[in-house]
N, C-alpha and C positions, 0 to 999 in steps of 0.2 A: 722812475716810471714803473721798474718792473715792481716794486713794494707796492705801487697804489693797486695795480695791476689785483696783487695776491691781496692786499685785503679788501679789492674790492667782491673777489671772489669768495669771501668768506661767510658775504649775505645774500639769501636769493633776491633783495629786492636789490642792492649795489649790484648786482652781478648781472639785472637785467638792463642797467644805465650802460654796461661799458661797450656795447657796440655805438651806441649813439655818442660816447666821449670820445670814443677811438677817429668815430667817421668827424666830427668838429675839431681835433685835433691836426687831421690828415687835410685839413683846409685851412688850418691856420689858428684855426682859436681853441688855444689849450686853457682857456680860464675854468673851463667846468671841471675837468682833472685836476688845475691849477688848485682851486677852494679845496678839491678833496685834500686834496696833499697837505696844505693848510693847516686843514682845522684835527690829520691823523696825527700829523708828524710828532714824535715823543710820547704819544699819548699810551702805550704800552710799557715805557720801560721805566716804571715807577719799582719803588724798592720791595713792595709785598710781590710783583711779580719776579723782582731777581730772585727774592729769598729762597723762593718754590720751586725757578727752574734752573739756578745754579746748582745748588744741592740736589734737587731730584733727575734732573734730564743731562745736565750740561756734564756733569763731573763722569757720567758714565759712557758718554761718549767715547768708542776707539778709533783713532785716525784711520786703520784700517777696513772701519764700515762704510768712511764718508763717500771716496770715489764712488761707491754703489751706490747710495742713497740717494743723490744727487744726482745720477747720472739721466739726462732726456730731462730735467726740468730747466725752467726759463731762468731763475736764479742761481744754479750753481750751487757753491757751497758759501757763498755770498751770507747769507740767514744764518749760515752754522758758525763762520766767524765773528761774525759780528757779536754773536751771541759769545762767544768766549770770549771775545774783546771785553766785553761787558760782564762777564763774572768776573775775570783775573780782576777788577777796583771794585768788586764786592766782596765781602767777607760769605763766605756759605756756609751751614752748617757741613759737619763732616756725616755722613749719613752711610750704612753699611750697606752692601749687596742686598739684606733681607729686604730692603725697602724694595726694590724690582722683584720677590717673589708675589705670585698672581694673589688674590684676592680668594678667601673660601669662605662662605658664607651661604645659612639656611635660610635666613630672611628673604622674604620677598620683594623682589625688587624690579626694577623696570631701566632699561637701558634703549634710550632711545640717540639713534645718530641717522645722521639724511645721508644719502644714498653717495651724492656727489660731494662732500665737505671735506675740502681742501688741509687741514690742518689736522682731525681726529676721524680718518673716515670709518666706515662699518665693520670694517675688518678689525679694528682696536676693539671694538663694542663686541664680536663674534669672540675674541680671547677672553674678554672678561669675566664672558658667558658662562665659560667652561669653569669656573670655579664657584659659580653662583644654582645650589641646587634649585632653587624657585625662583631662578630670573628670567624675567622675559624680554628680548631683544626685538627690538619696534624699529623698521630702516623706511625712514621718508623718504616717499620716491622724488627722486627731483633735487631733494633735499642739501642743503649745505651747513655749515657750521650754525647757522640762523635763518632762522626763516621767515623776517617780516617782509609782508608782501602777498604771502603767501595763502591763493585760496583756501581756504578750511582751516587754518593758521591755530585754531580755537582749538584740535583736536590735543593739542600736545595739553593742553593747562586741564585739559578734562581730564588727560587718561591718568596725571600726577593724582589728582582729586579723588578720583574713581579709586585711585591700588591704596589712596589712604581711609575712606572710607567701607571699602570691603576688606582691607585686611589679607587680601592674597592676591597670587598672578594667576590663580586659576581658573578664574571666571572672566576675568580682565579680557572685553571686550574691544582689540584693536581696531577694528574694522574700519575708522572714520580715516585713520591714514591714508586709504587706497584715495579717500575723495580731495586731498591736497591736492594743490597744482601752484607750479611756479609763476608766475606774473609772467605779462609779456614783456619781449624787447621794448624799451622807451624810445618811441620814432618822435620827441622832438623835446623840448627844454620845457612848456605850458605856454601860458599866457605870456604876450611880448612885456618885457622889461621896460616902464619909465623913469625918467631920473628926478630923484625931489632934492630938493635943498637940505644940508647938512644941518640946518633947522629943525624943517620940517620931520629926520630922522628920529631926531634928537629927541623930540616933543613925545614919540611913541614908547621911549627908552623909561625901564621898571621894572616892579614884580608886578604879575599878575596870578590870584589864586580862584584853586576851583573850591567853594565852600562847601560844599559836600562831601568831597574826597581829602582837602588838603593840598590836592596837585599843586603844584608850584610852576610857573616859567618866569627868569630873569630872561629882560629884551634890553640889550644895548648899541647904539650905533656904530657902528665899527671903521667906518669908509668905504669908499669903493663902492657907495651907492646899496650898503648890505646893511642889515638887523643880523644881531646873531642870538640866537633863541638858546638859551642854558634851560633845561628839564629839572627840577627836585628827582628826580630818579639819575643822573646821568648824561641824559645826552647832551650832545653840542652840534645843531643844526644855524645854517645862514638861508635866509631869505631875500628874495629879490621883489622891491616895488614893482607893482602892474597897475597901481595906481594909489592916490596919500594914503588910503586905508587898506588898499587891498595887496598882502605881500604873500608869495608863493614859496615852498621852499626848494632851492638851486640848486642841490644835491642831496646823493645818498638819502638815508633816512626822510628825510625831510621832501624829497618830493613825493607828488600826489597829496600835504597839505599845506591847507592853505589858512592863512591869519586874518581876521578881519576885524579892527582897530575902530571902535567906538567912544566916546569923552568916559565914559561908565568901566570902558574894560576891553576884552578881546576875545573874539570866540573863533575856536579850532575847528576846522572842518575836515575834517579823514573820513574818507571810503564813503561818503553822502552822512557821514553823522556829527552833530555840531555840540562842540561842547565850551558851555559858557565861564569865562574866567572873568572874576571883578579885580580891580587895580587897586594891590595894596597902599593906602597912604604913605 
């Protein structure tokens, strides 16, 4: 519980679900945590992430930092073992001391970290600083490791745009940051839940593509009365029927949209805008 806990905290839009998973848990129904847990569990400890943080983070670990590090968090040093559990049956490169000196560099560059994010907060993004002569350090207020959900959300893919197109940090116009804002607490799950027949699931299971972009989503029936939606970019969202065509998503990323299943195809609805997918043969 305390791992769903932290990575749910590591997106503003998860991290505005967990009062409302917390208060359904403390009455009985841990199924909305339950899915989280589900569809996270393993999902980080693939071998391109040992390679990176056995050799770069793990190996320089001193036992003598950890009591400190750890101390007043909800995990312990829980995170820090497990994670040497899991390099000692990985091979790491051997990597020297120089790789922990800081970064020195004239390029212009842009270093953006949110204010409150759990894993790399602002304070990492302020050292980097220090070695970067034309860098500029951007801190979302509110901000966490990610930020979907997030009022103004659009500010960060512009200002990447903007320092490539002008060519420095010196004119580089932060200002849209101040206008982000976190999503609120989620006070309830959407629309009530129907139950259709393992048929009926089964019938909506596919790809469906956006022809303009390419997007991709595979839809498969899973059980337990769920779709579970695969993205061509990544993700992995489950959705709950609210009726044969109309399914909502049940967690994390996935709530606030909603799927609407046509004989032709299926169109995504997020934040009032609707985007049409046709069903590959």
């Amino acid at each position: 519980m305390a791992q769903i806990l932290r990575y749910m905290l590591y997106n503003t839009l998860t991290a505005s679900q967990l009062p409302l998973y917390f208060h359904l848990a403390a009455q009985g129904d841990f199924r909305p945590l339950a899915e989280i847990a589900r569809m996270w569990s393993g999902g980080a400890a693939d071998g391109y992430y040992l390679a990176v943080t056995c050799a770069e983070d793990v190996a320089f670990i001193r036992e003598d930092e950890v009591a400190s590090a750890v101390a007043g968090t909800f995990l312990g040093d829980f995170r820090i073992r497990q994670q040497q559990a899991a390099c000692k049956a990985w091979p790491p490169a051997k990597l020297g001391p120089e790789i922990l000196a800081p970064t020195v560099s004239g390029a212009p560059t842009l270093i953006v970290s949110g204010e409150r994010d759990p894993a790399t907060p602002a304070s990492d993004g302020e050292r980097v600083l220090k070695g970067l002569r034309h860098g500029v350090h951007v801190v979302i207020p509110d901000g966490a490791h990610g930020n979907a959900g997030m009022k103004g959300q659009e500010c960060e893919e512009e200002l990447m745009l903007r320092l490539i197109e002008i060519g420095t940090t010196e004119k580089l116009d932060t200002s849209c940051v101040a206008k982000m804002e976190r999503p609120a607490f989620a006070l309830g799950l959407g629309e009530p839940e129907v139950t259709l027949a393992a048929a009926d699931l089964e019938r909506l299971a596919g790809t469906y593509r956006d022809e303009k972009s390419g997007w991709e989503v595979r839809v498969d029936a899973v059980g337990g009365n769920r779709l579970r939606v695969r993205t061509s970019d990544g993700e992995t969202m489950l959705y709950v029927p609210t009726s044969p065509t109309r399914f909502r998503g049940s967690y994390g990323f996935g709530v606030g949209i909603v799927l609407e299943f046509r004989p032709e195809g299926v169109t995504v609805v997020r934040e009032g805008e609707r985007q049409e997918l046709k069903r590959v043969p």
